[in-house]
C-alpha positions in Angstrom: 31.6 58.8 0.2 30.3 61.0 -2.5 31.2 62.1 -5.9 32.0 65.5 -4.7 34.6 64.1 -1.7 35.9 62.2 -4.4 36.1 64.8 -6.9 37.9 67.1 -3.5 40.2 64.2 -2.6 41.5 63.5 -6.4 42.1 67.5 -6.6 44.3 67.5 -3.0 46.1 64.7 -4.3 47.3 66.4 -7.9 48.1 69.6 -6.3 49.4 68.2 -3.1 48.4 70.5 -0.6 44.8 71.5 1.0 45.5 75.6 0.6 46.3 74.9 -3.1 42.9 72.6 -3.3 40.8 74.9 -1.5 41.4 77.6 -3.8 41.3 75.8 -7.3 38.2 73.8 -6.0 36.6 77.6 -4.0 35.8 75.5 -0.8 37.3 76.5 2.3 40.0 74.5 3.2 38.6 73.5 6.6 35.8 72.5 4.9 38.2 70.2 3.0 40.0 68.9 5.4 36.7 67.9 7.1 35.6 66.2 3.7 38.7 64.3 4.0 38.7 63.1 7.7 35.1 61.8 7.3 36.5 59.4 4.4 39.4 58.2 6.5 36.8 57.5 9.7 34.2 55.7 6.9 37.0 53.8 5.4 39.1 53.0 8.3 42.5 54.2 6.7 44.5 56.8 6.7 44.4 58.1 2.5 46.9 61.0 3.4 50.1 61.4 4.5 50.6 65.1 6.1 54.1 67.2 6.2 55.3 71.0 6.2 56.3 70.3 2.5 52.8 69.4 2.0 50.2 66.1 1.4 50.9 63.1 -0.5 49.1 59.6 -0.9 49.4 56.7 1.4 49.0 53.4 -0.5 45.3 53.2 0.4 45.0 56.9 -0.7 46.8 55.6 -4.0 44.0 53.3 -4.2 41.2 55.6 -3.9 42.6 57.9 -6.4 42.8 55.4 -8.8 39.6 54.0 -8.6 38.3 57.6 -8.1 39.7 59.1 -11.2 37.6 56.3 -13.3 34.3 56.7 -11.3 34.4 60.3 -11.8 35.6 59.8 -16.0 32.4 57.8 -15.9 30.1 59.9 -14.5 31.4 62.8 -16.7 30.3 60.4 -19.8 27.1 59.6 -18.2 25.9 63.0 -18.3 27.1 64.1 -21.7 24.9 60.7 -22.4 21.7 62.3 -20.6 22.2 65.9 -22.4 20.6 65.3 -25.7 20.3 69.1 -26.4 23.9 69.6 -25.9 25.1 70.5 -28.9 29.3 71.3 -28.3 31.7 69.6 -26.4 31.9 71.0 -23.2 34.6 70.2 -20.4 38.2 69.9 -19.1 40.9 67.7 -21.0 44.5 67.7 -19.8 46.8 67.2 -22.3 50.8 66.2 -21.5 53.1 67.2 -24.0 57.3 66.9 -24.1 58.3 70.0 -23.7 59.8 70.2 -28.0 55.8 69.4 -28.9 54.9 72.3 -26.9 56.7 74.4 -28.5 55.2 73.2 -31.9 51.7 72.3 -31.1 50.4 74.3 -28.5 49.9 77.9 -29.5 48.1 76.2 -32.5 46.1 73.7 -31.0 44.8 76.0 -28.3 44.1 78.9 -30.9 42.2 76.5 -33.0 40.8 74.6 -29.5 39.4 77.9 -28.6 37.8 78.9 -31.6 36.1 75.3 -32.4 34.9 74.2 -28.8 35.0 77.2 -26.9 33.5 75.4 -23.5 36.4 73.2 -23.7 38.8 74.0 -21.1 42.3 72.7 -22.2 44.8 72.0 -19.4 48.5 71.8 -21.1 51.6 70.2 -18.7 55.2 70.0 -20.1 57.1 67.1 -19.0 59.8 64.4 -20.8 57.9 61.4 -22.0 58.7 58.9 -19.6 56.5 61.5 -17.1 53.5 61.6 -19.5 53.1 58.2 -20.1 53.1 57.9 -16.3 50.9 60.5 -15.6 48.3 58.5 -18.8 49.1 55.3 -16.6 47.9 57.0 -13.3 44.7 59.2 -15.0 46.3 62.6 -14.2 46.2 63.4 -17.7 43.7 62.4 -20.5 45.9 62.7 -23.2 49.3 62.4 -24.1 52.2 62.8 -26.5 54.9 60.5 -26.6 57.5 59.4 -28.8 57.9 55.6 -29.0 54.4 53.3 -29.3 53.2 51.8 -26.1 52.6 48.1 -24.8 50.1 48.7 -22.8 46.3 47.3 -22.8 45.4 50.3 -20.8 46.6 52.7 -23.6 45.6 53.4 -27.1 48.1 55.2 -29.6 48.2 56.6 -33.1 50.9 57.1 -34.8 51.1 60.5 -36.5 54.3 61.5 -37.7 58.4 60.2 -37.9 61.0 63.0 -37.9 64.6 62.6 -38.6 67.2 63.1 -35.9 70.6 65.5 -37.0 74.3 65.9 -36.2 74.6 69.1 -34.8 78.0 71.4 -34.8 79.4 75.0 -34.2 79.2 77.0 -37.5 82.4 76.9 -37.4 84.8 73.7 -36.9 86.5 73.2 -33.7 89.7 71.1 -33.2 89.0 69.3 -36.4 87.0 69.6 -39.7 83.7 69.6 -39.8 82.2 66.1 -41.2 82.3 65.9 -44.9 78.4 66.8 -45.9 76.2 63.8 -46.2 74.6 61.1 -43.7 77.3 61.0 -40.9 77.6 57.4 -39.7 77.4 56.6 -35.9 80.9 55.3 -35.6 82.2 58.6 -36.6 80.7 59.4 -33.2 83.7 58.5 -31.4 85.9 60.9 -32.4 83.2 63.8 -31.8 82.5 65.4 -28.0 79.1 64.9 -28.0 76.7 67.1 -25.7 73.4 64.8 -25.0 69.9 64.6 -22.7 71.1 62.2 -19.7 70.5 58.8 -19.7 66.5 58.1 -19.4 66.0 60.6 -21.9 63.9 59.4 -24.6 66.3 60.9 -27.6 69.2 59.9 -25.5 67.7 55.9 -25.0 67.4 56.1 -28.7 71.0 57.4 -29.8 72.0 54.6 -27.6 70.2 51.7 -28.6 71.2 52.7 -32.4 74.9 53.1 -31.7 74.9 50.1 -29.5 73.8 48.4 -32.2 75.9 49.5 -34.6 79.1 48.9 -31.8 79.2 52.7 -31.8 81.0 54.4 -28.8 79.8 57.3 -28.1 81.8 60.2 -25.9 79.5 62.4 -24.1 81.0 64.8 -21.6 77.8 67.3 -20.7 74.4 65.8 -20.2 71.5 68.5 -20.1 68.2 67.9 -20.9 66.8 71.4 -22.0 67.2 71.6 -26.2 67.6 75.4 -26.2 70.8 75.0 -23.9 72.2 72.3 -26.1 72.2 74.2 -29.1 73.5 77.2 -26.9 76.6 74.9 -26.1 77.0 73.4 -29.3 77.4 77.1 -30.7 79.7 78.1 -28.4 81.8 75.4 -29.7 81.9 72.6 -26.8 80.7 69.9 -28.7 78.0 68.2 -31.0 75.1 66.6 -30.7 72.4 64.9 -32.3 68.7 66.9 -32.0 65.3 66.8 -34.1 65.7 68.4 -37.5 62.7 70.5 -36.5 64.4 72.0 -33.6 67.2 73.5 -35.6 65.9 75.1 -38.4 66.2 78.4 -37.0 69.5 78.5 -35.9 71.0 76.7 -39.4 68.9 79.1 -41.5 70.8 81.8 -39.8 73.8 80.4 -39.9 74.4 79.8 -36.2 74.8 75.7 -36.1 75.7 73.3 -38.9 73.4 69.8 -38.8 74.1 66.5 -41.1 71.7 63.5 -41.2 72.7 61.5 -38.6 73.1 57.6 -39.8 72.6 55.4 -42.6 69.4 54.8 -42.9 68.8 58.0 -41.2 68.3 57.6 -37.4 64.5 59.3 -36.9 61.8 58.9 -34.3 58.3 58.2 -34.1 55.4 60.1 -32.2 52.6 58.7 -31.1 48.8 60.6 -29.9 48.1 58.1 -26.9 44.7 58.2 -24.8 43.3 55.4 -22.3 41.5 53.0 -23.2 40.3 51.2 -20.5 38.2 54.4 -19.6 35.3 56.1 -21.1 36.3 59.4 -22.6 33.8 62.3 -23.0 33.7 63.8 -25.9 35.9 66.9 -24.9 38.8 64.5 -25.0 37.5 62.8 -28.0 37.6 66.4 -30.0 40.7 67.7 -28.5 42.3 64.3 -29.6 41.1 64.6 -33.4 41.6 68.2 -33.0 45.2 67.9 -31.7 46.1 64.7 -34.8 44.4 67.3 -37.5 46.8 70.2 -36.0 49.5 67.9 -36.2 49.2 66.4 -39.9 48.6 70.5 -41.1 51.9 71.5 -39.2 53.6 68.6 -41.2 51.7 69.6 -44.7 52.8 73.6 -44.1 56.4 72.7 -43.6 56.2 74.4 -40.2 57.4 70.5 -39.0 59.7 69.0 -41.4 58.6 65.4 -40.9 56.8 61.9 -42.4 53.3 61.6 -42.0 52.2 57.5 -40.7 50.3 55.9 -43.0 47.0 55.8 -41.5 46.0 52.2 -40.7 42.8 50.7 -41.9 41.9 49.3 -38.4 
């Protein structure tokens, strides 16, 4: 094998076919299927598993991938260590966001990623944490948002920012008065219809764990995961629910939905910048990730993200 069959096979397995391959990679797809054939006969295995719906791993091709993604991580260092003329980060980084970070961070941070490294190519993939963080476990991505730290040797976060979590309601009340305004504690939940992210959801895992701990009940009777549908039920009047204060300021300011802080102390989350760390990173990761943190704090500092900057520790 050679870094270029490896650098083929990694591709096939992330889009999961050899048409789709063949034309991100520009090699004809006979060509890769060859490639690919003369690594199963060398190894002994079969590394793919063919179907109409298209190719996927076996468990030795999950092995090779693995082991592939770090060679080739490695080799891209090594020859940003060789260039000593190379003045700008140059390079692909793929970057996994939730899909409510998007929405905040990414016409910014590929703005200011264009005009600062402009032979950085920045790769951007929407997903719910629990994806990213397996995607950062399995090298598809080299960086990461998430929203809870990580135990993880393998993985490195920073903690950037902690945003408070609101009651959300109709503008105006349903079957029953609004709450009175003021932090709205969680066993007031029971008595509200409450319109959630299912179960898995990192919001919705944290709602429960709080009112769980509280002995809270809480009576959800729609579970959708998409933000801009919630708040489009929750203003039709079917129910409440409990959302990032960031993610409603333009529907309160115009009058649409009501919000209240949502527990005492005020139920808020966490997010976190997480690369890998048991990888060399080149240094187009490395300026995409200060880029991306310096993108975030200024969002925060603008207003444009109301929110609590971390602390920065002194480690």
């Amino acid at each position: 094998m050679d870094m270029r069959q490896l650098r083929y096979f990694v591709t096939i397995v992330e889009v999961g076919s050899f048409s789709k391959a063949a034309h991100r990679l520009r090699v004809a797809q006979p060509a890769l299927s060859q490639h690919v054939r003369n690594m199963e006969i060398d190894l002994g295995v079969d590394l793919l598993f063919r179907s109409p719906q298209g190719v996927r791993p076996t468990e030795a091709g999950e092995t090779l991938v693995r082991h592939a993604r770090l060679i080739l991580g490695q080799m891209e260092v090594a020859r940003e260590a060789v260039r000593r003329g190379q003045a700008e980060p140059e390079g692909e980084v793929r970057f996994g966001l939730p899909g409510t970070v998007s929405q905040m961070l990414c016409v910014p941070l590929i703005s200011a990623a264009r005009r600062r490294y402009p032979k950085v190519r920045l790769r951007v993939a929407e997903a719910m944490s629990g994806f990213v963080l397996d995607w950062l476990r399995e090298g598809k991505i080299d960086l990461g948002v998430l929203y809870r730290s990580v135990n993880d040797r393998t993985l490195q976060a920073r903690h950037v920012l902690s945003e408070d979590l609101r009651l959300l309601g109709p503008a105006e009340p349903m079957d029953r008065p609004h709450p009175p305004p003021g932090p709205v504690p969680f066993a007031a939940l029971a008595d509200l219809t409450l319109i959630l992210p299912s179960h898995g959801h990192g919001l919705r895992d944290l709602i429960e764990e709080r009112a769980q701990a509280e002995g809270a009940r809480l009576r959800t009777v729609i579970d959708i995961d998409t933000y801009g549908q919630i708040k489009l039920l929750v203003q039709g009047g079917l129910g409440y629910s409990i959302l990032p204060a960031a993610a409603l300021r333009a529907e309160v300011h115009k009058g649409l939905l009501k919000s209240w802080p949502m527990g005492e102390p005020v139920l808020s989350r966490d997010l976190h910048l997480v690369r890998p760390s048991d990888r060399p990173l080149s240094s187009a990761v490395r300026a995409i990730e200060e880029l991306a943190y310096l993108t975030l704090v200024q969002l925060v500092r603008d207003g444009a993200w109301p929110a609590t900057l971390a602390v920065p520790s002194d480690d």
